[in-house]
C-alpha positions in Angstrom: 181.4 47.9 73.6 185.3 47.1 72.6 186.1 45.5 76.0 182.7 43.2 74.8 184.3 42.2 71.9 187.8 41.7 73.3 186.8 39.6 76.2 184.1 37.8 74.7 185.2 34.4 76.0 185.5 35.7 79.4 181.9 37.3 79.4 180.4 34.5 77.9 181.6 32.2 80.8 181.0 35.0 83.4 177.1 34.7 81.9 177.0 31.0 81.9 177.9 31.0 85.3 175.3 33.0 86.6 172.5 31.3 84.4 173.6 27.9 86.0 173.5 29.6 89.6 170.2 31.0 89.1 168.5 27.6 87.8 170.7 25.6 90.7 169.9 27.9 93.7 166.9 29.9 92.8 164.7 27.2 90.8 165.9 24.2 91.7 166.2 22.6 88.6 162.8 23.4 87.9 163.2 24.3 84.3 165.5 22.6 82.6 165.9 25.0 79.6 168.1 27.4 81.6 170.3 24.7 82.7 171.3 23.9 79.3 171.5 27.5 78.0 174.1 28.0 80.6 175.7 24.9 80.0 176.3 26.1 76.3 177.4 29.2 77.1 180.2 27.6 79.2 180.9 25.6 76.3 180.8 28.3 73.8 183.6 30.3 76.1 185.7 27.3 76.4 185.4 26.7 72.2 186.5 30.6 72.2 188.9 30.5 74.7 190.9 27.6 73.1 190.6 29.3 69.5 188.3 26.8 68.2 185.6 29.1 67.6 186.2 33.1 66.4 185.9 35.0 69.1 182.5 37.8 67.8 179.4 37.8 68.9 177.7 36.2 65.9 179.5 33.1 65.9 178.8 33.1 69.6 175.4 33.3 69.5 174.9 30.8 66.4 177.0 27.8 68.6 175.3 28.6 71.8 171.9 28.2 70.0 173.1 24.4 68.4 174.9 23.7 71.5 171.4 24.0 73.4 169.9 22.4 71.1 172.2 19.1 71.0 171.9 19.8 74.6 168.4 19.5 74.9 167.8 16.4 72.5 170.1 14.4 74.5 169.3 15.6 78.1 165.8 16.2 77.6 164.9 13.0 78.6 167.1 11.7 81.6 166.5 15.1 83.0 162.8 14.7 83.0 162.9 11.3 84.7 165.1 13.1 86.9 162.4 15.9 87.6 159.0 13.1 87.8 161.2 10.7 90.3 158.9 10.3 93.1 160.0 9.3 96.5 157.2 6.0 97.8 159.1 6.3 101.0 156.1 7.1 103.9 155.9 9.7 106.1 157.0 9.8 109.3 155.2 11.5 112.0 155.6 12.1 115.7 152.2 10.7 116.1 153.1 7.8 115.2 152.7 5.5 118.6 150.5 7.4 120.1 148.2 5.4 122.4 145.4 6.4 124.3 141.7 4.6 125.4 138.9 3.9 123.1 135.7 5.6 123.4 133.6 3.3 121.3 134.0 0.3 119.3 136.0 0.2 115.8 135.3 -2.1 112.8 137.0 -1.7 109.6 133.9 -0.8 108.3 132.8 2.0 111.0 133.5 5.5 110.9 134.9 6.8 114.0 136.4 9.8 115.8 139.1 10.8 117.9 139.1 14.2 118.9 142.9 15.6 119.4 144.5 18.9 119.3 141.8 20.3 117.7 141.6 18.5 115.0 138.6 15.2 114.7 140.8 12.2 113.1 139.2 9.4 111.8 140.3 6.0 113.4 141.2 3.3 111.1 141.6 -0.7 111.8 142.0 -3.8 110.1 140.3 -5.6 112.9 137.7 -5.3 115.6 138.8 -3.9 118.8 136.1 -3.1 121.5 135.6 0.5 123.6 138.0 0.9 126.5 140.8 -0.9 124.6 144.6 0.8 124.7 145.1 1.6 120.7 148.6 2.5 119.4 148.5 4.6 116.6 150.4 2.6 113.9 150.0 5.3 110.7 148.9 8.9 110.2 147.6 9.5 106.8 145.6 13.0 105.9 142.8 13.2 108.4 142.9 9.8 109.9 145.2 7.1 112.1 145.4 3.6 111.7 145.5 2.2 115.0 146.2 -1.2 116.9 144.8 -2.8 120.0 147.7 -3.3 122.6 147.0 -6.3 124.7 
């Protein structure tokens, strides 16, 4: 327990390290908490290390508990904004520009099938386009494609 005491500052850091691995590789930032106890363990070595701080375990403990909580009032926020970012982007798909031949007629208000690879997707259009007309497909969402007449 002396080598503890003696390299507290080195221990701490060693700690810090590894909290701030496990929250950057393992959770992906997925709890936020972890990042900033290992942040202020860091910073509680560094305090030691440069004699700011006494180097025992007490004093250790007390500044890594106010350093996570300055921490955590000032980063709370940005960091959830950082976690709730959503990406509008759309999703590609290698469906996308698929043609093939109507079987029936499509209006935007009918319900119609396409059977392919097993799976019964519902085509979608904007306009009318009559049976035996070359569609593209022009968007794949969840269990349907929106498709386009080709002239």
């Amino acid at each position: 327990m002396s080598w503890l005491a003696d390299n507290l500052a080195e221990t701490l850091f060693i700690i810090g390290l590894i909290i701030l691995i496990i929250e950057v590789t393992v959770l992906s930032f997925s709890t936020i908490i972890l990042f900033m106890i290992g942040a202020a363990t860091i910073i509680t070595s560094v305090t030691m290390y440069l004699g700011i701080l006494s180097p025992n375990i007490l004093d250790a403990v007390l500044m890594i508990g106010i350093v996570t909580a300055v921490l955590a009032i000032v980063l709370w926020k940005p960091f959830k904004q950082l976690q709730n970012a959503k990406d509008d982007k759309s999703v590609s798909s290698d469906l996308v520009g698929f043609t093939f031949i109507l079987a029936q007629d499509i209006t935007p208000e009918s319900d119609v099938k396409y059977k392919y690879s097993g799976i019964e997707w519902r085509l979608v259009s904007t306009q009318t386009i009559a049976a035996q007309t070359k569609v593209k497909v022009v968007a794949v969402n969840v269990g349907e494609w929106e498709v386009i007449a080709l002239n």
